[in-house]
N, C-alpha and C positions, 0 to 999 in steps of 0.2 A: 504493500500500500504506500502508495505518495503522500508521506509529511505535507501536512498543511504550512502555508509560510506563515511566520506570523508577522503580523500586521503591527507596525511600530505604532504606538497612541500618540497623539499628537501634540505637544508641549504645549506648555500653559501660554506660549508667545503667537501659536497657531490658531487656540481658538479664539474665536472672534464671532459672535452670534448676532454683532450690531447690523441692523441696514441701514447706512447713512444713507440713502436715499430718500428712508422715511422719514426722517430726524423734521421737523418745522424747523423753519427758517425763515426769519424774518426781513420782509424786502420792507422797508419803509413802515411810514405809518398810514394806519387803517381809518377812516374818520366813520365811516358807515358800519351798521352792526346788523345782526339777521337776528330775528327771535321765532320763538314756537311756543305756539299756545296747543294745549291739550286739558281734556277731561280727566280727573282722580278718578270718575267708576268706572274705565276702563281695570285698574286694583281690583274692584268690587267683583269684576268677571269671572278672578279670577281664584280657583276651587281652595288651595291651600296657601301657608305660608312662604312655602319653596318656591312657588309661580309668582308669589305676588313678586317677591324679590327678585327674581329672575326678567320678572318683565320690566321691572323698574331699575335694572341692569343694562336692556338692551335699550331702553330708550336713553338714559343715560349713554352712551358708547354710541350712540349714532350722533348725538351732541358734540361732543367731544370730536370725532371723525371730520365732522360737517363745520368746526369753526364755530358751531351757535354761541350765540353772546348772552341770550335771555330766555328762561325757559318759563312760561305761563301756565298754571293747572288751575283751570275753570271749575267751577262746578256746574255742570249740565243737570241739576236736577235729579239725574236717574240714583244718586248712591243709595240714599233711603230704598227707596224701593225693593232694591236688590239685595242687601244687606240683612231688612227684616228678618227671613227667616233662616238667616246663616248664624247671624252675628250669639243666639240663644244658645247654641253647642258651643261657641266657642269664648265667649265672654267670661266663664267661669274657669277657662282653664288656661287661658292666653293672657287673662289680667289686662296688662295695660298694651297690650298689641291693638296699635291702630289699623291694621291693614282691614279689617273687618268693622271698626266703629266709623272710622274716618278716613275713607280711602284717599281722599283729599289729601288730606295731613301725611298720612305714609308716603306716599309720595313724592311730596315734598322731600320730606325729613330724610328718604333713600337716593334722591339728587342732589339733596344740599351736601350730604356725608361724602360720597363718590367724586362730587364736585372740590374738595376740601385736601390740601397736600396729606399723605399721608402721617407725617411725622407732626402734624397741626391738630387730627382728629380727637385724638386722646383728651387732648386740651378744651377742644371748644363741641364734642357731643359726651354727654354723659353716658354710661351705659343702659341700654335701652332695648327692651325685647324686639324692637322694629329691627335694629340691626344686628339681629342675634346671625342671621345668617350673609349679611353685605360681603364678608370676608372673603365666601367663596366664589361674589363674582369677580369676571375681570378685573383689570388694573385699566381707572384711564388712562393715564400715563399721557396728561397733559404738560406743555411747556414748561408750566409753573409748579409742575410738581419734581423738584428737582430733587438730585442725590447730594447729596452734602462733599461731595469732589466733582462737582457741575456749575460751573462758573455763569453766572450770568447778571446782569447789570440789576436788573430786580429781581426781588425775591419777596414771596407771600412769609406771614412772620406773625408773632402771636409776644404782646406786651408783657412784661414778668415784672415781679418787686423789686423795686429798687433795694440795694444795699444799704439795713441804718446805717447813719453815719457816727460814729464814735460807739457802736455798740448800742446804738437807741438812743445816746444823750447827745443832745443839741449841742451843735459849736454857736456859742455866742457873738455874734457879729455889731460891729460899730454903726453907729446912726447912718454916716455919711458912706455905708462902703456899701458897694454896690450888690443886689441882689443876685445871685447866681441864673443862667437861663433855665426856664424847668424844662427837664429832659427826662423820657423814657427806654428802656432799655426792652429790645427785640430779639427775642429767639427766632432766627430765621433758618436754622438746621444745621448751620454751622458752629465749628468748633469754639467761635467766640459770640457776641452778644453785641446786636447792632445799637448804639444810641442815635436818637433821632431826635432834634431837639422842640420837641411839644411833649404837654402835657396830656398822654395818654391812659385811662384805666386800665390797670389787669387786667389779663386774660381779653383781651380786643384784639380780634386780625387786624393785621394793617400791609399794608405794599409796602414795600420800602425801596428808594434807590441808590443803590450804592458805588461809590464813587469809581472812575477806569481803573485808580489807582489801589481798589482795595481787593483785586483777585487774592491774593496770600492771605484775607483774612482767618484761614482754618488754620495758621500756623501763628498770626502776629498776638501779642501780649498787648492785654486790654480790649475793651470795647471798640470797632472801627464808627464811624459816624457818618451817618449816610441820612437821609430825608425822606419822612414819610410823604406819599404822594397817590393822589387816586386811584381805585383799581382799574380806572378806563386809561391809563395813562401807558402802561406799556401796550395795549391795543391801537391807541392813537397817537404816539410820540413816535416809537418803533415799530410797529407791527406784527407786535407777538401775539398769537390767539391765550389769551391770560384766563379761559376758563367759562363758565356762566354764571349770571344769577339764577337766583330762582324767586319768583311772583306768586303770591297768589289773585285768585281775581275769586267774588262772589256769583256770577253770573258770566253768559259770554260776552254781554255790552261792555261789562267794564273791563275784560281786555282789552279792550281799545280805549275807551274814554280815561282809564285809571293807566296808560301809560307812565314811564318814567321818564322818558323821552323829550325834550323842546318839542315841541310842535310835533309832537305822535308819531304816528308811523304812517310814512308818507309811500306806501307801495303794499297793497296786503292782498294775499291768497286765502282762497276758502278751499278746502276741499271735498268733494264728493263724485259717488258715480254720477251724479246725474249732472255734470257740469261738461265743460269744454272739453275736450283733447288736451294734454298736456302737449303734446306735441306741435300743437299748433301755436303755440308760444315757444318753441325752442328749434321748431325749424325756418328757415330761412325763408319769411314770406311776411305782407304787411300788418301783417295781425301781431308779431314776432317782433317786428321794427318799434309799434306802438306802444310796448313793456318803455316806460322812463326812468332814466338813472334816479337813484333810490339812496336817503340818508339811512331809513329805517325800514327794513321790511319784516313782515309779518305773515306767518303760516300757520292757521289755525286748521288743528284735526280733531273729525267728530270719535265719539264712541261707535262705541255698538252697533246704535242705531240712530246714529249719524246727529248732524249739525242742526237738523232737521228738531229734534227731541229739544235743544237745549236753547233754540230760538222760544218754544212755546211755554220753556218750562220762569224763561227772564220778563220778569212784570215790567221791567223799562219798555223794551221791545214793543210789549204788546199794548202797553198804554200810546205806544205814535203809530203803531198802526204797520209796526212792521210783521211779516208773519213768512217771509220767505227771507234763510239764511243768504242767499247769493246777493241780495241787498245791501250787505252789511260790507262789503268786499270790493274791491276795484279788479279780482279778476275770481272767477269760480270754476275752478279747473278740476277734471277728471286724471288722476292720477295713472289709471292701469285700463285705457277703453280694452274691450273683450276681455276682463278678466274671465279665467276659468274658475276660479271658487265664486260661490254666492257670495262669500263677502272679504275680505282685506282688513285682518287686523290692523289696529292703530298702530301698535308697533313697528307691523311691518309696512304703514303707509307713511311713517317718519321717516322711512331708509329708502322709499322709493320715490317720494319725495321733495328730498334733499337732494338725493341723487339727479332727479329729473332736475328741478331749480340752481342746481352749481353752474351752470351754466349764465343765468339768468343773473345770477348772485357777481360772479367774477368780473361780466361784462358792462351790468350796470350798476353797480356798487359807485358811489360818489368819492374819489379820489383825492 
């Protein structure tokens, strides 16, 4: 019999798992932002705990993918409903798990977690039966969520106590001698502790930017001193995708009228089957031309049982006499014409969605 050769293992200098092709990379600053609005009982749909989370996984991760800036969870009306006769099994033995009282709130609270550097979470979510299983989703493994030997100008970062000074007892200072600036000190995952000169409370997330000259901060002695500065700032200064918010809205009117926004969101998509051709906005023809470069765009997706439900379920709406969701919208597009299933989870109409719209997104986004 012919010895096998053996096959030499490849040294630690060989392997290499990274795809810099994937890596973001940031050309300039971004002034324009994309948001997504969605329903909480789409949660309520769904049978156990393991689902709920999982779906609140992939929508998450299609955010993150897609660059979203803002994520909206409406309430369509339908959670009560649906919840009634689930929530009696499992209220006695889930305690304080929202995915079944408040599919709303779970939702949230499972995008804002996911959203949040890892090394930050600890800090700013308490422990909580909603994320009892978050751990075993994905990683987003956004921009901002860096490794602590990952250099980059800003950095997400969480306020810590200041040092007493003398051991807790006061140095006495003269009349005329000048107050000190009040400064806070930033754990931003590095080996040393950023100060930033305001007055910030404990445990507060903050941005922080740190100066060209402070890449060596995980080796230098002492605090480095860098500036806190908005979170829209690496999005708009540089052009790093720096993560989402998350919103909530009471109904589907006040996604839009309850913006965060100057002047709202000036380009917004509805979707459903019974709307346009997506395609007819992303192929080369005058309907396609007529899409206008956009500060703020907006992509609202139904549940279940669609946009349709949660136009009749909003008393604003129906007080002006609106009663059809494509109303609401400057364009109402069908996502998937011929689909083959009767219907197209919301989940999976975020990732087809997104997908079909990058286009729309790249070319007219306001520069």
């Amino acid at each position: 019999m012919k010895r096998k050769k053996s096959i030499p293992e490849p040294s630690e200098a060989d392997l290499n798992t990274s795809k810099p092709t994937a890596v973001f990379e940031a050309e300039g600053g971004r002034p324009y932002t994309v948001s997504v609005a969605l329903p909480g009982s789409i949660i309520a749909n769904a049978l156990t705990p393991e689902l709920k989370t999982l779906l609140a996984g992939q929508i998450a991760r299609a955010l993150a993918v897609f660059c979203v800036d803002e994520v909206v969870v409406f309430d369509d009306g339908q959670c009560k409903q649906r919840q009634s006769d689930r929530q009696s099994r499992y209220q006695n033995s889930d305690g304080g798990f929202t995915g079944y009282s408040d599919p709303n709130y779970f939702l949230m609270h499972l995008l804002s977690y996911l959203e949040t550097p890892p090394f930050l979470r600890k800090h700013l979510f308490p422990m909580h039966i909603d994320l009892r299983l978050a751990g075993s989703l994905p990683s987003l493994d956004m921009p901002h969520h860096l490794r602590s030997n990952e250099w980059c100008r800003y950095r997400e970062g969480i306020t810590v106590e200041q040092p007493t000074e003398e051991q807790g007892k006061k140095k006495k200072r003269r009349k005329d001698e000048v107050q000190p600036q009040a400064t806070s000190l930033v754990d931003v995952g590095l080996s040393q502790k950023i100060s930033v000169p305001a007055a910030i409370p404990p445990n507060t997330r903050v941005t922080v930017k740190l100066p060209r000259d402070a890449s060596a901060a995980n080796t230098e002695q002492g605090p480095v001193l860098a500036s806190a500065v908005a979170p829209s700032e690496p999005r708009e200064e540089a052009g790093y995708y720096w993560g989402y918010s998350v919103r909530a809205a009471s109904s589907l009117s006040t996604v839009i009228t309850e913006s965060t926004y100057q002047g709202g969101y000036d380009l917004t998509f509805g979707t459903s089957e019974r709307g346009s051709p997506m395609l007819d906005l992303t192929k080369s023809t005058p309907q396609s031309n007529s899409v206008p470069d956009f500060s703020h765009m907006l992509i609202v997706f139904g549940g279940l049982a669609g946009l349709e439900v949660a136009v009749e379920a909003d008393e604003e709406l129906q007080k002006i006499g609106v009663n059809e969701p494509k109303e609401l919208f400057d364009y109402w597009v069908n996502l998937c014409p011929g689909q083959g299933s009767r219907t197209i989870r919301t989940e999976e109409a975020v990732w087809i969605g997104l997908t079909a719209l990058r286009q729309v997104v790249l070319s007219k986004g306001k520069k």
